[in-house]
C-alpha positions in Angstrom: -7.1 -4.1 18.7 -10.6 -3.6 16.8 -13.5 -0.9 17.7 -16.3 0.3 15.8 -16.8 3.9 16.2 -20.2 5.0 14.6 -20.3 8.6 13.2 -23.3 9.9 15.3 -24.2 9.5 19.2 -27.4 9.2 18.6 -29.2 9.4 15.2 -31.1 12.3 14.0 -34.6 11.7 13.2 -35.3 11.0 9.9 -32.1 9.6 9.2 -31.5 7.3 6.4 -28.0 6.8 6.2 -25.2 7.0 8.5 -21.3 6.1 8.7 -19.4 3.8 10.9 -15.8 2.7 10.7 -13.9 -0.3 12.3 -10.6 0.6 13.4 -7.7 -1.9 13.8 -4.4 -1.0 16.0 -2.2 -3.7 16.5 0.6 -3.2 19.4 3.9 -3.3 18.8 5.7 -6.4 19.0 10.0 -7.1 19.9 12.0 -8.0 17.0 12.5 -11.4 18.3 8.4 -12.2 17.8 8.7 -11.5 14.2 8.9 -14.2 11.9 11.2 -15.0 9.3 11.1 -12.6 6.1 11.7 -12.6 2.7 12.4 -9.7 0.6 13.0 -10.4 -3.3 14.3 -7.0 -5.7 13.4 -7.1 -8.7 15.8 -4.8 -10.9 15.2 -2.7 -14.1 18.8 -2.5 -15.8 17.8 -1.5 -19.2 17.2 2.3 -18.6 18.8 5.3 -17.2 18.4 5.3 -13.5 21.1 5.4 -11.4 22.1 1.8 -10.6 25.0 2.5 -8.2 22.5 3.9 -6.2 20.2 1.6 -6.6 22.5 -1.4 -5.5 23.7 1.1 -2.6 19.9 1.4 -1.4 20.0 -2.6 -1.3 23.3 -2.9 0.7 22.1 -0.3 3.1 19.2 -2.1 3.9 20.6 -6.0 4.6 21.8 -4.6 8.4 18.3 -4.9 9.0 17.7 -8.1 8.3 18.3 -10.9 11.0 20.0 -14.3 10.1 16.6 -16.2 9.4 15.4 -13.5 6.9 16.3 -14.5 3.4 16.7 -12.1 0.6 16.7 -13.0 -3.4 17.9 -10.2 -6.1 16.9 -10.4 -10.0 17.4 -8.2 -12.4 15.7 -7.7 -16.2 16.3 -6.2 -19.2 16.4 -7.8 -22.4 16.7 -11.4 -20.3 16.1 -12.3 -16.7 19.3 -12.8 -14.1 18.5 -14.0 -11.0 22.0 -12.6 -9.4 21.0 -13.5 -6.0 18.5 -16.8 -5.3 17.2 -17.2 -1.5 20.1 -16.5 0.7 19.7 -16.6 4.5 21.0 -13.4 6.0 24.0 -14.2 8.0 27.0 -12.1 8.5 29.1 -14.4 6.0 26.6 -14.4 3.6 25.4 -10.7 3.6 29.1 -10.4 2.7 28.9 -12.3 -0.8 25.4 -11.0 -1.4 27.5 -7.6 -1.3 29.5 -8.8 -4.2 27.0 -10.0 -6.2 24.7 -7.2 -5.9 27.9 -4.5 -6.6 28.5 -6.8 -10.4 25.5 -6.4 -11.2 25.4 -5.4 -14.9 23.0 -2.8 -16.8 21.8 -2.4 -20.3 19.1 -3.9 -23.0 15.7 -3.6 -23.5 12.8 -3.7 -20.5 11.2 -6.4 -20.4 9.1 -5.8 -16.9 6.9 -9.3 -17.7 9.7 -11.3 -17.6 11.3 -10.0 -15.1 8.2 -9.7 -12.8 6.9 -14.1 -13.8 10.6 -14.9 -12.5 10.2 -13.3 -9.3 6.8 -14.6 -8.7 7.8 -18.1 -9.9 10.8 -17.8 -6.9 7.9 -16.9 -4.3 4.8 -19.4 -5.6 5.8 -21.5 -2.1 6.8 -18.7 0.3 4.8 -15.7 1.5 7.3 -12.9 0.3 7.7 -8.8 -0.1 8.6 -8.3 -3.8 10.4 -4.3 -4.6 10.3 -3.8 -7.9 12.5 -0.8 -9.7 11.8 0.5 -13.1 12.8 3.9 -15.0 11.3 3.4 -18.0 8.1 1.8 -20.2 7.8 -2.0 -20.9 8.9 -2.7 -24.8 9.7 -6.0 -25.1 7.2 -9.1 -23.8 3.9 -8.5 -22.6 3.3 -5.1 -22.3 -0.7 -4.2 -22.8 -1.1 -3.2 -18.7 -4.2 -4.4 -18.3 -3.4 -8.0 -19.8 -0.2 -7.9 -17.8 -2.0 -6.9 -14.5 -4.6 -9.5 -15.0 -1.9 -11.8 -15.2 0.2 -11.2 -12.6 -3.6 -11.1 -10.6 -4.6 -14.7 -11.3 -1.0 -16.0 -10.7 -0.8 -14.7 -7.4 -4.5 -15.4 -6.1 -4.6 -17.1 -2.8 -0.9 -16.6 -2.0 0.0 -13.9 0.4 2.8 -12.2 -1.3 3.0 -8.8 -1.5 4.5 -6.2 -4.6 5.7 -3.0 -3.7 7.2 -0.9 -7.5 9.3 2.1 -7.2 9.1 4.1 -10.7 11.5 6.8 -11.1 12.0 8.7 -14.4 9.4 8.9 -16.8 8.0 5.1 -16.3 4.5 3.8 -16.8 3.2 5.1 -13.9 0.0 3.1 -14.5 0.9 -0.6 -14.4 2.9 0.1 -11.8 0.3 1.3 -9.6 -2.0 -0.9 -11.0 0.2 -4.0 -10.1 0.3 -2.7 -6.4 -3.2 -2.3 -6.3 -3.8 -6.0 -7.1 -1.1 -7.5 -4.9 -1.2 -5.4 -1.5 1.8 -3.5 -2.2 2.6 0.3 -2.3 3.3 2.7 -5.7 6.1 5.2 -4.6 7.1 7.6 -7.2 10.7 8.3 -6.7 11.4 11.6 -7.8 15.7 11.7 -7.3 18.3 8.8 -6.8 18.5 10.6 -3.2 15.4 9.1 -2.1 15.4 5.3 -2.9 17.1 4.3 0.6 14.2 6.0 2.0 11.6 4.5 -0.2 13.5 1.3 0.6 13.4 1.6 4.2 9.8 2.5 4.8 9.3 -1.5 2.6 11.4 -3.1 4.8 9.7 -1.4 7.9 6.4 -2.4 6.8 7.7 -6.4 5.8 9.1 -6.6 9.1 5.6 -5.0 11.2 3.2 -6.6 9.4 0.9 -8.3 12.4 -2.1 -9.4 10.6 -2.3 -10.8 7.1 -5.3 -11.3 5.1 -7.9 -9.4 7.2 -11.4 -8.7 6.2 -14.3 -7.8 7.8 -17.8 -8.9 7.6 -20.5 -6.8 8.5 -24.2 -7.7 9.7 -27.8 -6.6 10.4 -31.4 -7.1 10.4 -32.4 -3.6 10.3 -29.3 -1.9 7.7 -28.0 -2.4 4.9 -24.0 -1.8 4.2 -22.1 -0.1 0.6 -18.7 0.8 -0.2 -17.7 3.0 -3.0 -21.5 3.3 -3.7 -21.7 -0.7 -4.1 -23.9 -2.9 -1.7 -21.3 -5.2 0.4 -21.2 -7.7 3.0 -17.8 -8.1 3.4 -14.7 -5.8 3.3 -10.9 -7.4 2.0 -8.4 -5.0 3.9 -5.2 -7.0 3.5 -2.3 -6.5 5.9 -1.9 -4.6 9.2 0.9 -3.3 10.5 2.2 -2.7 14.7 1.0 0.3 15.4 -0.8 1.1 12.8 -4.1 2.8 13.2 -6.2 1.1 10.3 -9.9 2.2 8.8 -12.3 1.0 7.4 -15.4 2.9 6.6 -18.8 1.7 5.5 -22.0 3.6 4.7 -25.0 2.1 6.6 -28.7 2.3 5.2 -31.8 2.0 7.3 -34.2 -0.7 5.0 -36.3 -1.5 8.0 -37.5 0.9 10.7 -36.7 -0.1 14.5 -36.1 1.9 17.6 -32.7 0.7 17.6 -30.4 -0.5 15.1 -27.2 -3.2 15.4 -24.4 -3.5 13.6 -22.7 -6.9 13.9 -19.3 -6.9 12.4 -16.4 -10.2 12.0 -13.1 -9.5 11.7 -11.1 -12.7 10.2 -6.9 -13.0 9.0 -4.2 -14.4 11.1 -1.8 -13.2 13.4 1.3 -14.1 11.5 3.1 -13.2 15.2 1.5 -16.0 16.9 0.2 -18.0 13.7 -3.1 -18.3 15.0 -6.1 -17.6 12.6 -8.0 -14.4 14.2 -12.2 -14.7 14.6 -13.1 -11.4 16.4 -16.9 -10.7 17.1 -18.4 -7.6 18.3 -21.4 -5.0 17.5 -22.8 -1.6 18.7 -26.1 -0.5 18.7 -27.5 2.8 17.9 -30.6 4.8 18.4 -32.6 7.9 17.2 -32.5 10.5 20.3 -31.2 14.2 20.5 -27.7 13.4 21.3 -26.3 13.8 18.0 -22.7 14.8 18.5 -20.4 13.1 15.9 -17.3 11.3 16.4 -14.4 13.4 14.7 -12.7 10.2 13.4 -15.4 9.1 10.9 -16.5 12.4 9.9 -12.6 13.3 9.1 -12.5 9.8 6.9 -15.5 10.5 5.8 -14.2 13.7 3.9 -10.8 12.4 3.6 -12.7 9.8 1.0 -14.6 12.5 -0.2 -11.4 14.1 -2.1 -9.9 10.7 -3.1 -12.7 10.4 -5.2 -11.9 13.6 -6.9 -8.0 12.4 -6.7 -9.6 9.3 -8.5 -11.2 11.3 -11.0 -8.3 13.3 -11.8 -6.2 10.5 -12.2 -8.9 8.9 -14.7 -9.4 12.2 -16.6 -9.1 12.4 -20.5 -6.5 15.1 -20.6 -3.7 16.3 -18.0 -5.7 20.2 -18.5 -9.3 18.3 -17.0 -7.0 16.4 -14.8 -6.1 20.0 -13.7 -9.2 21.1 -14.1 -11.2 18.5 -11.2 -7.6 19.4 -9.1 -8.3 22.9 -9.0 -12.0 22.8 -7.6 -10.8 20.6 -5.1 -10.5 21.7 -1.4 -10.4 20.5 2.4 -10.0 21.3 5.5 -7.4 18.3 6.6 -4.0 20.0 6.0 -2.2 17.3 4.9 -4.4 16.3 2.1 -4.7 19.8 0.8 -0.9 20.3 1.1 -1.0 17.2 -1.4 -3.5 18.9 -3.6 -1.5 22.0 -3.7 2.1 20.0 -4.2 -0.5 18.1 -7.5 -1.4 21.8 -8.8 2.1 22.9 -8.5 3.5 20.0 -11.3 1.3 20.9 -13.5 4.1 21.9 -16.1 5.3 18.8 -16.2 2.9 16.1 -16.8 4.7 12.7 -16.0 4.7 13.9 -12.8 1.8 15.2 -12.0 0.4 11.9 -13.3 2.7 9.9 -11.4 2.5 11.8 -7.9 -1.3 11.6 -8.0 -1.1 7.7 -8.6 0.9 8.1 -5.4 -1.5 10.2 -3.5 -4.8 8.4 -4.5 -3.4 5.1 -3.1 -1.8 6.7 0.4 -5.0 8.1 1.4 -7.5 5.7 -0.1 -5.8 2.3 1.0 -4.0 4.3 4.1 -0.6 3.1 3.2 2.2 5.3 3.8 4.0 5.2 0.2 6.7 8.4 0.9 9.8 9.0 -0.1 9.8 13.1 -0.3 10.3 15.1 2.5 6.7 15.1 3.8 5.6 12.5 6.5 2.6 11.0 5.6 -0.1 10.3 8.6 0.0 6.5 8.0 4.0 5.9 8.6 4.3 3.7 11.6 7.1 4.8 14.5 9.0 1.7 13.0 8.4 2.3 9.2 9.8 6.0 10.3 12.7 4.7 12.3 13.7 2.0 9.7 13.3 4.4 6.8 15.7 7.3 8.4 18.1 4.6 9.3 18.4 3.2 5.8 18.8 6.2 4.4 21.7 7.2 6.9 24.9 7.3 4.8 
Protein backbone atom coordinates (compact mmCIF):
# COMPACT_ATOMS: atom_id res chain seq x y z
CA UNK A 1 0.00 0.00 0.00
CA UNK A 2 2.99 2.54 0.68
CA UNK A 3 6.59 2.80 -1.31
CA UNK A 4 9.06 5.31 -1.53
CA UNK A 5 10.40 5.71 -4.88
CA UNK A 6 13.47 8.10 -4.90
CA UNK A 7 14.06 10.14 -8.11
CA UNK A 8 17.62 8.96 -8.84
CA UNK A 9 19.32 5.23 -8.76
CA UNK A 10 22.12 6.33 -7.65
CA UNK A 11 23.18 10.05 -6.91
CA UNK A 12 25.28 12.02 -8.99
CA UNK A 13 28.30 13.34 -7.47
CA UNK A 14 28.14 16.59 -6.10
CA UNK A 15 24.59 16.36 -5.51
CA UNK A 16 22.96 18.51 -2.98
CA UNK A 17 19.45 18.01 -3.38
CA UNK A 18 17.30 15.31 -4.65
CA UNK A 19 13.50 14.24 -4.80
CA UNK A 20 11.66 11.35 -3.33
CA UNK A 21 7.91 10.60 -3.18
CA UNK A 22 5.83 8.15 -1.07
CA UNK A 23 3.20 6.66 -2.87
CA UNK A 24 -0.09 5.32 -1.24
CA UNK A 25 -2.54 2.77 -3.25
CA UNK A 26 -5.04 1.33 -1.34
CA UNK A 27 -7.01 -1.89 -2.86
CA UNK A 28 -10.23 -1.91 -3.58
CA UNK A 29 -12.59 -3.05 -1.09
CA UNK A 30 -16.64 -4.82 -1.64
CA UNK A 31 -19.36 -2.57 -0.82
CA UNK A 32 -20.31 -4.59 2.16
CA UNK A 33 -16.69 -3.50 4.02
CA UNK A 34 -17.58 0.09 3.74
CA UNK A 35 -18.91 1.74 6.62
CA UNK A 36 -21.89 3.68 7.22
CA UNK A 37 -21.97 7.23 5.37
CA UNK A 38 -23.31 10.42 5.74
CA UNK A 39 -23.77 12.84 3.06
CA UNK A 40 -25.35 16.33 4.19
CA UNK A 41 -26.41 19.07 0.89
CA UNK A 42 -26.28 22.13 1.64
CA UNK A 43 -28.55 24.31 -0.77
CA UNK A 44 -28.15 27.84 -2.23
CA UNK A 45 -31.98 28.88 -3.06
CA UNK A 46 -31.57 32.49 -3.27
CA UNK A 47 -29.98 32.84 -6.88
CA UNK A 48 -30.61 31.72 -10.31
CA UNK A 49 -29.40 28.27 -10.78
CA UNK A 50 -31.41 25.76 -11.88
CA UNK A 51 -33.06 24.09 -8.73
CA UNK A 52 -35.09 21.42 -10.54
CA UNK A 53 -31.97 20.14 -11.48
CA UNK A 54 -30.38 20.60 -8.65
CA UNK A 55 -32.98 18.45 -6.53
CA UNK A 56 -32.86 15.98 -9.62
CA UNK A 57 -28.97 15.51 -9.12
CA UNK A 58 -29.85 14.65 -5.32
CA UNK A 59 -32.66 12.05 -6.18
CA UNK A 60 -30.44 10.44 -8.75
CA UNK A 61 -27.92 9.90 -6.36
CA UNK A 62 -29.86 8.23 -3.14
CA UNK A 63 -29.87 4.58 -5.26
CA UNK A 64 -26.47 4.59 -4.22
CA UNK A 65 -26.77 4.77 -0.86
CA UNK A 66 -27.29 1.53 1.23
CA UNK A 67 -29.86 1.39 4.15
CA UNK A 68 -27.21 2.33 6.93
CA UNK A 69 -26.08 5.46 5.04
CA UNK A 70 -27.87 8.52 6.26
CA UNK A 71 -28.39 11.64 4.26
CA UNK A 72 -29.49 15.28 5.71
CA UNK A 73 -30.64 18.25 3.18
CA UNK A 74 -30.51 22.10 4.12
CA UNK A 75 -31.05 24.75 2.24
CA UNK A 76 -30.19 28.82 2.78
CA UNK A 77 -31.10 31.95 1.58
CA UNK A 78 -32.27 34.69 3.60
CA UNK A 79 -32.85 31.90 6.59
CA UNK A 80 -31.70 28.35 7.12
CA UNK A 81 -34.32 25.17 6.42
CA UNK A 82 -33.11 22.09 7.29
CA UNK A 83 -35.76 20.23 4.91
CA UNK A 84 -34.29 16.96 5.52
CA UNK A 85 -32.47 16.12 9.14
CA UNK A 86 -30.42 12.56 9.36
CA UNK A 87 -32.52 10.01 7.62
CA UNK A 88 -31.37 6.47 7.24
CA UNK A 89 -31.55 5.40 3.69
CA UNK A 90 -34.16 2.70 3.38
CA UNK A 91 -36.42 2.13 0.52
CA UNK A 92 -39.42 3.69 2.57
CA UNK A 93 -37.62 6.46 3.62
CA UNK A 94 -35.70 7.44 0.37
CA UNK A 95 -39.32 7.66 -0.79
CA UNK A 96 -40.36 10.69 1.57
CA UNK A 97 -36.89 12.12 1.29
CA UNK A 98 -38.11 12.30 -2.47
CA UNK A 99 -40.93 14.51 -1.38
CA UNK A 100 -39.24 16.66 0.63
CA UNK A 101 -36.40 17.34 -1.52
CA UNK A 102 -38.96 17.97 -4.76
CA UNK A 103 -40.90 21.06 -2.20
CA UNK A 104 -38.17 22.53 -1.65
CA UNK A 105 -38.63 26.24 -2.08
CA UNK A 106 -36.22 29.03 -3.71
CA UNK A 107 -35.77 32.72 -3.26
CA UNK A 108 -34.11 35.54 -0.77
CA UNK A 109 -31.00 36.71 -0.14
CA UNK A 110 -27.61 34.32 0.27
CA UNK A 111 -26.56 33.99 3.21
CA UNK A 112 -23.70 31.10 2.64
CA UNK A 113 -22.53 31.58 6.71
CA UNK A 114 -25.59 30.64 7.95
CA UNK A 115 -26.30 28.17 5.94
CA UNK A 116 -22.73 26.54 6.10
CA UNK A 117 -22.73 26.92 10.77
CA UNK A 118 -26.09 24.83 10.42
CA UNK A 119 -24.61 22.09 8.48
CA UNK A 120 -21.55 21.91 10.49
CA UNK A 121 -23.56 22.24 13.75
CA UNK A 122 -25.68 18.77 12.32
CA UNK A 123 -22.16 17.01 11.74
CA UNK A 124 -20.02 18.39 15.16
CA UNK A 125 -20.65 14.37 16.43
CA UNK A 126 -20.43 12.46 13.12
CA UNK A 127 -17.67 12.20 10.55
CA UNK A 128 -19.70 13.44 7.49
CA UNK A 129 -19.22 14.61 3.46
CA UNK A 130 -20.83 18.09 3.32
CA UNK A 131 -21.83 19.31 -0.87
CA UNK A 132 -22.38 22.57 -0.85
CA UNK A 133 -24.24 24.51 -3.94
CA UNK A 134 -24.08 28.18 -4.61
CA UNK A 135 -24.72 30.41 -7.85
CA UNK A 136 -24.03 33.52 -6.53
CA UNK A 137 -21.85 35.85 -3.84
CA UNK A 138 -22.54 35.96 -0.09
CA UNK A 139 -24.62 39.32 0.85
CA UNK A 140 -26.09 38.81 3.86
CA UNK A 141 -24.09 37.43 7.32
CA UNK A 142 -20.65 37.03 7.42
CA UNK A 143 -19.25 37.48 4.19
CA UNK A 144 -15.38 38.88 4.47
CA UNK A 145 -13.84 35.21 2.99
CA UNK A 146 -11.03 35.14 4.88
CA UNK A 147 -12.94 35.74 8.30
CA UNK A 148 -15.50 33.26 7.13
CA UNK A 149 -12.82 30.54 6.18
CA UNK A 150 -11.05 31.00 9.35
CA UNK A 151 -14.14 30.30 11.00
CA UNK A 152 -15.47 27.46 9.45
CA UNK A 153 -11.34 26.25 10.05
CA UNK A 154 -11.36 26.48 13.84
CA UNK A 155 -14.88 25.02 14.08
CA UNK A 156 -14.09 22.05 12.30
CA UNK A 157 -10.46 21.32 13.75
CA UNK A 158 -9.99 17.82 14.88
CA UNK A 159 -13.22 16.47 13.35
CA UNK A 160 -12.92 14.54 10.25
CA UNK A 161 -15.59 15.97 8.19
CA UNK A 162 -15.10 16.80 4.92
CA UNK A 163 -16.67 19.97 2.46
CA UNK A 164 -16.95 19.55 -1.02
CA UNK A 165 -18.75 23.31 -2.89
CA UNK A 166 -20.01 23.23 -6.36
CA UNK A 167 -20.20 26.97 -7.67
CA UNK A 168 -22.00 27.45 -10.83
CA UNK A 169 -22.76 30.92 -12.32
CA UNK A 170 -20.82 33.75 -11.48
CA UNK A 171 -20.18 32.81 -7.57
CA UNK A 172 -17.24 33.68 -5.37
CA UNK A 173 -15.01 31.33 -6.75
CA UNK A 174 -12.59 32.17 -3.92
CA UNK A 175 -14.20 31.22 -0.63
CA UNK A 176 -15.43 28.43 -2.15
CA UNK A 177 -12.19 27.04 -2.97
CA UNK A 178 -10.75 28.33 -0.13
CA UNK A 179 -13.33 26.45 2.24
CA UNK A 180 -12.33 23.18 0.38
CA UNK A 181 -8.92 23.78 0.93
CA UNK A 182 -9.33 23.97 4.72
CA UNK A 183 -11.67 21.04 5.09
CA UNK A 184 -10.35 18.23 2.67
CA UNK A 185 -12.96 18.72 0.16
CA UNK A 186 -12.93 19.39 -3.58
CA UNK A 187 -13.85 22.94 -5.67
CA UNK A 188 -15.77 21.91 -8.91
CA UNK A 189 -16.70 24.69 -11.08
CA UNK A 190 -19.94 23.67 -12.74
CA UNK A 191 -20.14 25.26 -15.91
CA UNK A 192 -24.02 24.04 -17.09
CA UNK A 193 -27.00 22.45 -15.07
CA UNK A 194 -26.08 19.32 -17.39
CA UNK A 195 -23.15 18.54 -15.31
CA UNK A 196 -24.18 18.60 -11.53
CA UNK A 197 -25.23 14.72 -11.53
CA UNK A 198 -21.80 14.16 -12.62
CA UNK A 199 -20.15 16.52 -10.24
CA UNK A 200 -22.45 14.77 -7.70
CA UNK A 201 -21.52 11.41 -8.47
CA UNK A 202 -17.70 11.63 -8.56
CA UNK A 203 -18.60 13.11 -4.29
CA UNK A 204 -20.45 10.29 -3.57
CA UNK A 205 -17.83 7.93 -5.21
CA UNK A 206 -15.15 9.36 -3.28
CA UNK A 207 -17.40 9.32 0.35
CA UNK A 208 -18.11 5.81 -0.33
CA UNK A 209 -13.97 4.78 -1.22
CA UNK A 210 -12.39 6.63 1.09
CA UNK A 211 -9.96 3.80 2.93
CA UNK A 212 -7.68 5.92 4.97
CA UNK A 213 -8.54 9.08 6.86
CA UNK A 214 -6.29 11.42 8.40
CA UNK A 215 -2.90 10.22 6.90
CA UNK A 216 0.34 11.94 7.29
CA UNK A 217 3.60 11.08 6.91
CA UNK A 218 6.66 11.73 8.89
CA UNK A 219 9.88 11.81 7.44
CA UNK A 220 13.43 11.14 9.00
CA UNK A 221 17.28 11.33 8.75
CA UNK A 222 20.64 11.85 10.14
CA UNK A 223 22.26 12.83 7.05
CA UNK A 224 19.14 15.06 5.06
CA UNK A 225 17.11 17.47 5.62
CA UNK A 226 13.39 17.51 4.12
CA UNK A 227 11.05 20.96 2.56
CA UNK A 228 7.86 21.34 0.95
CA UNK A 229 6.77 24.22 -1.06
CA UNK A 230 10.30 25.71 -0.24
CA UNK A 231 9.54 25.33 3.69
CA UNK A 232 11.74 22.96 5.99
CA UNK A 233 9.22 20.10 7.25
CA UNK A 234 9.18 17.00 9.26
CA UNK A 235 5.95 15.93 8.67
CA UNK A 236 3.44 15.97 5.73
CA UNK A 237 -0.84 16.15 6.49
CA UNK A 238 -2.21 14.33 3.34
CA UNK A 239 -5.77 13.74 4.51
CA UNK A 240 -7.92 10.99 2.93
CA UNK A 241 -7.17 8.14 0.52
CA UNK A 242 -9.29 6.66 -1.60
CA UNK A 243 -9.48 2.44 -3.10
CA UNK A 244 -7.47 2.55 -5.74
CA UNK A 245 -6.16 5.58 -5.70
CA UNK A 246 -2.62 6.14 -6.55
CA UNK A 247 -1.59 8.94 -3.99
CA UNK A 248 1.78 11.29 -3.86
CA UNK A 249 3.54 12.80 -1.94
CA UNK A 250 6.69 14.56 -2.83
CA UNK A 251 9.44 16.01 -0.69
CA UNK A 252 12.74 17.67 -1.59
CA UNK A 253 15.61 16.17 0.26
CA UNK A 254 18.91 18.20 1.22
CA UNK A 255 22.24 16.72 2.01
CA UNK A 256 23.43 18.77 5.49
CA UNK A 257 25.99 16.16 6.39
CA UNK A 258 28.18 14.23 3.93
CA UNK A 259 28.09 10.24 4.20
CA UNK A 260 28.61 7.55 1.71
CA UNK A 261 25.14 6.72 1.96
CA UNK A 262 22.08 8.46 2.89
CA UNK A 263 18.58 7.09 4.62
CA UNK A 264 15.40 8.23 4.48
CA UNK A 265 13.13 6.92 7.24
CA UNK A 266 9.60 7.81 6.70
CA UNK A 267 6.04 6.97 9.11
CA UNK A 268 3.00 6.82 7.63
CA UNK A 269 0.09 7.26 10.42
CA UNK A 270 -4.22 7.61 9.84
CA UNK A 271 -6.67 4.87 10.21
CA UNK A 272 -8.15 2.44 8.17
CA UNK A 273 -11.71 3.51 8.47
CA UNK A 274 -12.42 -0.15 6.62
CA UNK A 275 -11.16 -2.05 9.48
CA UNK A 276 -11.07 0.81 12.19
CA UNK A 277 -7.65 0.10 13.16
CA UNK A 278 -5.21 3.15 13.52
CA UNK A 279 -2.33 2.53 10.77
CA UNK A 280 1.61 2.87 12.03
CA UNK A 281 3.61 1.95 8.81
CA UNK A 282 7.50 2.10 8.96
CA UNK A 283 9.94 1.75 6.25
CA UNK A 284 13.10 3.58 4.60
CA UNK A 285 15.47 3.34 1.49
CA UNK A 286 18.79 4.21 1.28
CA UNK A 287 20.74 5.86 -1.37
CA UNK A 288 24.16 6.35 -2.61
CA UNK A 289 26.50 8.45 -4.86
CA UNK A 290 27.66 5.94 -7.84
CA UNK A 291 27.24 6.24 -11.76
CA UNK A 292 23.95 4.65 -11.99
CA UNK A 293 21.93 7.63 -12.20
CA UNK A 294 18.88 6.70 -14.18
CA UNK A 295 15.76 8.49 -12.73
CA UNK A 296 12.45 7.08 -11.83
CA UNK A 297 9.86 8.63 -14.38
CA UNK A 298 7.20 8.90 -11.56
CA UNK A 299 9.03 11.60 -9.46
CA UNK A 300 10.58 13.37 -12.22
CA UNK A 301 6.87 13.68 -13.86
CA UNK A 302 5.50 15.02 -10.26
CA UNK A 303 8.26 16.84 -10.05
CA UNK A 304 7.32 18.98 -13.18
CA UNK A 305 3.72 18.44 -12.75
CA UNK A 306 4.41 20.83 -9.35
CA UNK A 307 6.46 22.78 -11.27
CA UNK A 308 3.36 24.35 -13.37
CA UNK A 309 1.00 24.39 -10.33
CA UNK A 310 3.13 26.90 -8.99
CA UNK A 311 2.72 29.02 -12.07
CA UNK A 312 -1.27 27.83 -11.92
CA UNK A 313 -0.80 29.28 -8.29
CA UNK A 314 0.67 32.39 -9.47
CA UNK A 315 -1.86 33.01 -11.97
CA UNK A 316 -4.55 32.51 -9.75
CA UNK A 317 -2.89 35.03 -7.18
CA UNK A 318 -2.20 37.62 -9.94
CA UNK A 319 -3.30 41.32 -9.64
CA UNK A 320 -5.16 41.56 -12.90
CA UNK A 321 -7.00 38.76 -15.12
CA UNK A 322 -4.39 40.28 -18.24
CA UNK A 323 -1.00 39.16 -15.76
CA UNK A 324 -3.16 36.28 -14.86
CA UNK A 325 -3.00 35.76 -18.70
CA UNK A 326 0.14 36.85 -18.91
CA UNK A 327 2.11 33.90 -16.28
CA UNK A 328 -0.65 31.50 -18.41
CA UNK A 329 0.81 32.12 -21.61
CA UNK A 330 4.64 31.52 -20.73
CA UNK A 331 3.54 28.38 -19.32
CA UNK A 332 4.31 24.97 -21.00
CA UNK A 333 4.80 21.13 -20.39
CA UNK A 334 5.25 18.21 -21.67
CA UNK A 335 2.41 16.07 -19.67
CA UNK A 336 -0.59 16.38 -22.06
CA UNK A 337 -3.15 16.51 -19.73
CA UNK A 338 -1.81 19.44 -17.87
CA UNK A 339 -1.12 21.50 -20.88
CA UNK A 340 -4.60 20.61 -22.36
CA UNK A 341 -5.66 22.37 -19.06
CA UNK A 342 -3.39 25.28 -19.67
CA UNK A 343 -4.63 25.62 -23.21
CA UNK A 344 -8.64 25.07 -22.07
CA UNK A 345 -7.33 28.40 -19.16
CA UNK A 346 -5.95 30.49 -22.28
CA UNK A 347 -8.94 29.76 -24.23
CA UNK A 348 -11.58 31.62 -21.46
CA UNK A 349 -9.73 34.40 -21.36
CA UNK A 350 -12.80 36.52 -22.70
CA UNK A 351 -14.59 35.85 -19.99
CA UNK A 352 -13.01 36.36 -16.78
CA UNK A 353 -15.34 34.56 -14.11
CA UNK A 354 -14.40 31.77 -15.69
CA UNK A 355 -11.13 31.72 -16.27
CA UNK A 356 -10.80 32.60 -12.58
CA UNK A 357 -12.98 29.92 -11.56
CA UNK A 358 -11.63 27.02 -13.81
CA UNK A 359 -8.04 27.74 -12.67
CA UNK A 360 -9.25 27.50 -8.92
CA UNK A 361 -10.31 24.15 -10.25
CA UNK A 362 -7.21 23.19 -11.94
CA UNK A 363 -4.67 24.39 -9.21
CA UNK A 364 -6.40 22.13 -6.59
CA UNK A 365 -6.79 18.81 -8.99
CA UNK A 366 -3.21 18.72 -9.68
CA UNK A 367 -1.68 20.11 -6.61
CA UNK A 368 -3.82 18.12 -3.94
CA UNK A 369 -4.36 15.15 -6.75
CA UNK A 370 -8.10 15.16 -6.35
CA UNK A 371 -10.17 14.56 -9.22
CA UNK A 372 -12.68 17.64 -9.01
CA UNK A 373 -14.35 17.13 -12.89
CA UNK A 374 -17.41 17.64 -14.03
CA UNK A 375 -16.63 18.63 -17.96
CA UNK A 376 -16.04 16.15 -20.38
CA UNK A 377 -12.24 15.54 -19.69
CA UNK A 378 -11.22 12.66 -17.34
CA UNK A 379 -8.90 13.80 -14.96
CA UNK A 380 -5.80 11.27 -14.14
CA UNK A 381 -6.85 11.11 -10.35
CA UNK A 382 -10.60 9.66 -10.91
CA UNK A 383 -10.71 6.30 -9.32
CA UNK A 384 -12.52 3.23 -11.49
CA UNK A 385 -15.38 3.75 -8.79
CA UNK A 386 -15.42 7.61 -8.68
CA UNK A 387 -15.78 6.98 -12.69
CA UNK A 388 -18.33 4.35 -12.50
CA UNK A 389 -20.41 6.11 -9.78
CA UNK A 390 -20.19 9.42 -11.58
CA UNK A 391 -21.50 8.04 -15.12
CA UNK A 392 -24.17 6.20 -13.25
CA UNK A 393 -25.56 9.20 -11.55
CA UNK A 394 -25.58 11.11 -14.32
CA UNK A 395 -27.56 8.39 -16.34
CA UNK A 396 -31.10 9.81 -16.90
Amino acid sequence: MFKLHLQYTQLPNNTKTFHTMVRTSPESVIDEDKPAKNILYLLDVSGSCDIKMVKESIIRSLPFLRDKDRISVISFSTETSVDIPWTECTMSNKQRMIDDIVGIKTGGWSNISNGIFHAIEKCMEIDAHIIILSDGQPNSGVTNTKSLVSMVKNTLHGTNTRIHAFGYGVHETDLLRSITDACGGTYNYIQSTEELPVAYGSVLGAAMSTVIQGMTIEFKSKTLMFTSDNKKIDSIYVGDVYADEKKDTMVTCHIIQEADEHCVEYHVKGVNIITGKPIHHIALKWVSYGDDNMQCEMVTNRVEELRVVNELRRARFATSAEKAMQILSQTSTPLKSLQEDIDMLIGSRDHSYTMKSLLNRIEQEYSKQRDNRSDDLLSEYYTPFRLWTSREVSKQ
